[in-house]
C-alpha positions in Angstrom: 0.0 0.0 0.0 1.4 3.5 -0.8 -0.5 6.7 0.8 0.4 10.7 0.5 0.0 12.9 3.4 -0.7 16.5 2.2 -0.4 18.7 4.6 -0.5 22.9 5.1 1.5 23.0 8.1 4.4 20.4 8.9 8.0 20.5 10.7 10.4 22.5 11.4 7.0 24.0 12.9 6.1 22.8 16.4 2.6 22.1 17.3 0.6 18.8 18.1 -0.8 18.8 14.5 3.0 18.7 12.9 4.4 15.9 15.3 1.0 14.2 15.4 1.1 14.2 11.4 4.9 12.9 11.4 4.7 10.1 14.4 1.6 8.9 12.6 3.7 8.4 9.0 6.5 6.9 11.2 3.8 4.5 12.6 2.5 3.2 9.3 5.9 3.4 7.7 6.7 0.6 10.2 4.2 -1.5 9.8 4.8 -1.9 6.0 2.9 1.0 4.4 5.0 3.4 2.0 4.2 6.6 3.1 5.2 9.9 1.4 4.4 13.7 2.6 3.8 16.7 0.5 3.9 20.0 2.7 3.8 23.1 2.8 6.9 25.4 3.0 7.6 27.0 6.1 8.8 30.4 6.1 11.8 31.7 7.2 12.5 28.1 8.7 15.0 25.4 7.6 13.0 23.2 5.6 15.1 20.2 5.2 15.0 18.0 8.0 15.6 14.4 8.6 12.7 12.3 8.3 12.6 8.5 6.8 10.2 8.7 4.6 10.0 11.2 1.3 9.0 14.4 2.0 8.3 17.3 -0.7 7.4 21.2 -0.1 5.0 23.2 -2.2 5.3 27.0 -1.5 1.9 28.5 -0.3 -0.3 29.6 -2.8 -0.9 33.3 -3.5 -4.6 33.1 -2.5 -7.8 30.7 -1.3 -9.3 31.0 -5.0 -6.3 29.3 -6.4 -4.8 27.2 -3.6 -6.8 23.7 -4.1 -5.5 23.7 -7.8 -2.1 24.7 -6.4 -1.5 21.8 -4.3 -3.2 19.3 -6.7 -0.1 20.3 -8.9 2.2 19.4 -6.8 0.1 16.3 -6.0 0.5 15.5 -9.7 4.5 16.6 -10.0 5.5 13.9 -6.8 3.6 11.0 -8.5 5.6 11.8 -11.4 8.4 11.6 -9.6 7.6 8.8 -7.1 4.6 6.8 -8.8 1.0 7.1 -8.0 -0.5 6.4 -4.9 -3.1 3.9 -3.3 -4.9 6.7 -1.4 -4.3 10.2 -0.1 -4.7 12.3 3.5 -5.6 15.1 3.9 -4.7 17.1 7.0 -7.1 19.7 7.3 -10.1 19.9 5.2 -8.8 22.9 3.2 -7.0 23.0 1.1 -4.9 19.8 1.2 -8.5 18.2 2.0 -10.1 19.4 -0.9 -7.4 18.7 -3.0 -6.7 15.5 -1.9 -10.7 14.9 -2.8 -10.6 16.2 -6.1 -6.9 14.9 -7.1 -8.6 11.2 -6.3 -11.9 12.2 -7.9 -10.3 12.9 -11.7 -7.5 9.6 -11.4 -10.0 7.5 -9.2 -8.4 6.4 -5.8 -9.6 7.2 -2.5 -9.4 10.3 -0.6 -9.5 10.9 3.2 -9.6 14.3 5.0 -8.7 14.4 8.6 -9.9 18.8 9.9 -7.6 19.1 13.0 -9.9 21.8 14.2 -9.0 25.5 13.2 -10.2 24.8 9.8 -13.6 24.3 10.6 -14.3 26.2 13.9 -16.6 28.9 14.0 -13.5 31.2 14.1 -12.0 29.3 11.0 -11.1 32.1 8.5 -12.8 30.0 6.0 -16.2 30.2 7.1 -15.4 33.8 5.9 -14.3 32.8 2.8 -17.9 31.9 1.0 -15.9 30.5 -2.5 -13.3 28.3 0.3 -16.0 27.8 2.3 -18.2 25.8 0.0 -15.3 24.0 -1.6 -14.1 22.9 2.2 -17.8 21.8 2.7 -18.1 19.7 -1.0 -14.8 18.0 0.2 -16.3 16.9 3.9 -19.6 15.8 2.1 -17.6 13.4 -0.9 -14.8 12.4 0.7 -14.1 8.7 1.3 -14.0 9.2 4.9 -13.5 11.8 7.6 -11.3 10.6 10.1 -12.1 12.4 13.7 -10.3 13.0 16.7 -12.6 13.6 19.3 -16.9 13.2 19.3 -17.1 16.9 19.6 -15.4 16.9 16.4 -17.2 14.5 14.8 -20.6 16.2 15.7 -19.3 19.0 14.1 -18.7 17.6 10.8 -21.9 16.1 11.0 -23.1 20.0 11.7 -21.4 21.1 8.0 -22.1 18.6 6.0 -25.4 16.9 7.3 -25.9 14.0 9.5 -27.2 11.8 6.3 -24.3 12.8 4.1 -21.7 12.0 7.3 -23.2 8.9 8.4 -21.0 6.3 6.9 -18.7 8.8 5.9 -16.7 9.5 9.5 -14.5 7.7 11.8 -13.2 8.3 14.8 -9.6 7.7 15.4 -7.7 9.3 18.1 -3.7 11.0 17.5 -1.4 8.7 19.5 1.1 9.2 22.1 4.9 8.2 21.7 5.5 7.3 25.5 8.8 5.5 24.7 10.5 8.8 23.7 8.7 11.2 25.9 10.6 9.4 28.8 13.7 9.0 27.5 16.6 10.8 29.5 16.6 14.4 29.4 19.3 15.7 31.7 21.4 17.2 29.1 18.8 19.9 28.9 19.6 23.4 30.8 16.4 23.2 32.5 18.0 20.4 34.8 20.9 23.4 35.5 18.6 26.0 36.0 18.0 26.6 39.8 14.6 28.4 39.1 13.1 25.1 38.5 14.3 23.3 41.7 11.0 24.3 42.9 8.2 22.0 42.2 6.4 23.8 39.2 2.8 23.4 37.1 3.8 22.9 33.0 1.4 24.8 30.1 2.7 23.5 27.2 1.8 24.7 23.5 1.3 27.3 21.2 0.9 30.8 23.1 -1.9 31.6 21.2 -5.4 32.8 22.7 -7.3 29.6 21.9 -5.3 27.8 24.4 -5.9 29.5 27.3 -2.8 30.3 28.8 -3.9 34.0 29.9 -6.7 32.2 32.1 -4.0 29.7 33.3 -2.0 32.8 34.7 -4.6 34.7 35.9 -5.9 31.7 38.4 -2.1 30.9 39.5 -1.7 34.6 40.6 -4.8 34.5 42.3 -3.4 32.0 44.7 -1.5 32.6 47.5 2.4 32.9 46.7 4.2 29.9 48.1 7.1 27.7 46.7 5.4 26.4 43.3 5.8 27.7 40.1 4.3 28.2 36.7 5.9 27.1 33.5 4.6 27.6 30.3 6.4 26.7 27.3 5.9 27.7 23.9 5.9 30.4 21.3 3.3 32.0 19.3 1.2 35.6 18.5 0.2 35.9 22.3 3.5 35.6 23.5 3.8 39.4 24.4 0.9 39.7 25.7 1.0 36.7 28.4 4.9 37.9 29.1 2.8 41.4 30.3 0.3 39.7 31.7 2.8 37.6 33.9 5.3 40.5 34.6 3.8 41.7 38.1 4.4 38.1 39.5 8.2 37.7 38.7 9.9 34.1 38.5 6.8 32.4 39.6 5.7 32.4 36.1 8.5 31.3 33.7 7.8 31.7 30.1 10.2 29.5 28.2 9.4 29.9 24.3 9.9 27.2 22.2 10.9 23.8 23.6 12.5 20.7 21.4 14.0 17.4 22.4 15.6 17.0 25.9 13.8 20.3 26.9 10.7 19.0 26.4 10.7 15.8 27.6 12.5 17.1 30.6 9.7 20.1 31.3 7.6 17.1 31.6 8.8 14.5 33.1 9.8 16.8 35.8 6.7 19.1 36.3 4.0 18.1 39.2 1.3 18.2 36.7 -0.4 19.8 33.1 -2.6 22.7 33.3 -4.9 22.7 29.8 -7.5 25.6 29.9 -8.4 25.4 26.1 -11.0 27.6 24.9 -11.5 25.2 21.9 -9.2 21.6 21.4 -10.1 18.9 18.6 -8.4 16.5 20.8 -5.5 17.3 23.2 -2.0 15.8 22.2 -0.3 17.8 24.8 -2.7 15.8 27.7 -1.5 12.1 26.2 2.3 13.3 26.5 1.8 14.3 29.7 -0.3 11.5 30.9 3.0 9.0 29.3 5.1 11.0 31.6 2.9 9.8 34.8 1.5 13.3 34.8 -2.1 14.1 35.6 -3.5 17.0 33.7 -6.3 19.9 34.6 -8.1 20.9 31.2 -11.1 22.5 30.7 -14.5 20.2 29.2 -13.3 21.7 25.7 -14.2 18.7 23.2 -10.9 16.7 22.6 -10.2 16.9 26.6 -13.3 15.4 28.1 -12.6 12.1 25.9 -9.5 11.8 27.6 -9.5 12.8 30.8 -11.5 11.2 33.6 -12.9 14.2 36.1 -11.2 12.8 39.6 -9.4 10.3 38.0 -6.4 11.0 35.5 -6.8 14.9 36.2 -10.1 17.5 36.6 -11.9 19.2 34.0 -13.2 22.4 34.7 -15.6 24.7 32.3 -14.4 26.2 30.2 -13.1 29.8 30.5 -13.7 29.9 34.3 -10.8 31.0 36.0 -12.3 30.6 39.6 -12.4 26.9 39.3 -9.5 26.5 37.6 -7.8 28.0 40.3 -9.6 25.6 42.9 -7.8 23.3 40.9 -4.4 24.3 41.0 -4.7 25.1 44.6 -6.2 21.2 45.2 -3.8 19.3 43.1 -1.0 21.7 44.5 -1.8 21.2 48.3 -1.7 17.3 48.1 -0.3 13.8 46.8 -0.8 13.1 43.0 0.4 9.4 43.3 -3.5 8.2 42.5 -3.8 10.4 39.7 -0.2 9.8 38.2 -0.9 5.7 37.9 -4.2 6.5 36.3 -2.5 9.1 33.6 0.3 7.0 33.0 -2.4 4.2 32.5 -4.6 6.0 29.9 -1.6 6.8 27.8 -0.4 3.5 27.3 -4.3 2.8 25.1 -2.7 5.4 22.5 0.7 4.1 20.9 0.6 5.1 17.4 1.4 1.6 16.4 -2.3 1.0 17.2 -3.9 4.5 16.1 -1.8 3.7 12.5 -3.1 0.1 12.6 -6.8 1.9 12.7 -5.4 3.6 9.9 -4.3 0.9 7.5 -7.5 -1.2 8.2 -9.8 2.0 7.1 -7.9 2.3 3.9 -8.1 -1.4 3.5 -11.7 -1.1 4.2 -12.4 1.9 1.4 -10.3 -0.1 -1.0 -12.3 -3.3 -1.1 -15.6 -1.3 -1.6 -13.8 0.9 -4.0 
């Protein structure tokens, strides 16, 4: 079986939807599957990494109008180069969705869309977009499947394109968790040299943008009373700035790390007490699995992804969402006591998502739309 991934956003850029979208290639690389990615170029970035499997860049295209026929070009240019393909992903539902749909609609293979969320939110840009809009609808509604992270992200499809239209037409399939790596060593990061972090200390880890809720994560930790703990968050994005502001008044409680790789990582969570996640909106929740394969219980608000895999009392707490009050009873509760319950639980849950299995859910869907092809 040979598949393409086409996606709009890939590494050198850090976020759960670029190592979700390369662990999950690794996974089904291993288990026999040749697997090839076209992706977008990332700007001002080195774009040539070193990944075992092919991977191609396209440069973004000059405008929405023109950008499903863009990609289907390069679609065309790497099967010239590499042969065709058995089927074709595409991560996020537009454009590489749509022109995954149409590229296996005019040579007739399959087409799958997996929307990670930001493409089809309310605050997607595209629902602004009528012309992107309605070709990011046509491709949910004629796809061969839409693979879904989370319910609340299947009931949104469903929403778009029609609860008739998406009834044989989704899946739900989790992203997966590489637990193996997450706990490798990581004491040749600074962070195991730095004395700020000798105290014991609460990890937000992800983009700094507002979505993820880091400026309510702040504003319950300083509404606590000061005492030894601190507040890490790590990550870079527009928001940035504005959190460093917001944290300012409360000194080296809050440390703001930007952008954390490798031994950093692994070490920021492997060594924290716990995760704080107070999402305004999350398809699923990568950063929750990678803490939970560190042993790490996690608070995250209810928002979709979250409430499938956290258990309220159990691996963490889920809080509403945008509520800073409890949120902060949350903090101050998992702060004030022993975690050791809530640790064996998390590290249990993580262990259901190796992306061995989430790819093998992978190959037998493909395997599936093939036969009834």
């Amino acid at each position: 079986m040979r598949v393409l991934h086409v996606t709009d956003t890939f590494l050198p850029k850090i976020g759960g939807a670029e190592i979700a979208i390369d662990q999950l290639v690794r996974a089904m690389s291993a288990r026999g599957v040749e697997c090839a990615v076209l992706a977008q170029h990332v700007r001002r970035a080195n774009n040539r990494i070193d990944v075992p499997y092919p991977l191609r860049r396209y440069r973004s295209a000059q405008s929405s109008q023109w950008a499903g026929w863009w990609i289907r070009r390069h679609i065309r240019r790497i099967e010239k180069e590499l042969g065709v393909f058995d089927a074709y992903i595409g991560h996020h539902a537009f454009p590489p969705g749509y022109a995954c749909v149409e590229h296996g609609r005019r040579v007739g293979r399959p087409a799958i869309i997996y929307p990670r969320g930001g493409d089809i939110y309310e605050v997607s840009r595209f629902r602004r977009k009528p012309a992107a809009w309605r070709k990011l609808t046509s491709a949910l509604a004629t796809a061969s499947a839409v693979i879904c992270a989370s319910q609340a992200m299947e009931e949104l499809v469903r929403e778009i394109i029609g609860h008739s239209s998406a009834q044989d037409r989704t899946w739900r399939i989790p992203n997966g968790v590489n637990g193996e790596e997450l706990r490798m060593d990581a004491l040749a990061s600074g962070f195991s040299r730095d004395a700020r972090f000798k105290s014991p200390f609460i990890l937000g880890l992800g983009r700094t943008i507002r979505r993820k809720g880091f400026h309510l994560l702040i504003e319950a930790f300083a509404s606590l009373p000061a005492s030894g703990w601190k507040l890490v968050i790590a990550g870079v994005g527009r928001d940035l700035p504005a959190l460093q502001a917001q944290a300012a008044p409360l000194g080296d409680r809050v440390i703001l790390t930007g952008l954390v790789q490798g031994d950093d990582k692994r070490w920021l969570l492997q060594n924290c007490r716990f995760m704080a996640a107070p999402s305004l909106e999350e398809s699923f929740g990568n950063v929750a699995l990678e803490a939970m394969a560190c042993a790490k219980p996690v608070i995250a608000s209810r928002a979709s992804g979250f409430a499938e895999i956290i258990t309220d009392g159990q691996n963490g707490r889920l809080v509403e969402v945008g509520d800073v009050k409890p949120l902060a009873s949350a903090l101050g509760d998992f702060m004030s006591r022993d975690l050791s319950v809530e640790s064996a639980a998390a590290e249990k849950t993580a262990g259901a998502f190796s992306w061995d299995s989430i790819a093998g859910r992978y190959i037998e869907l493909i395997d599936r739309i093939r036969r009834d092809w």
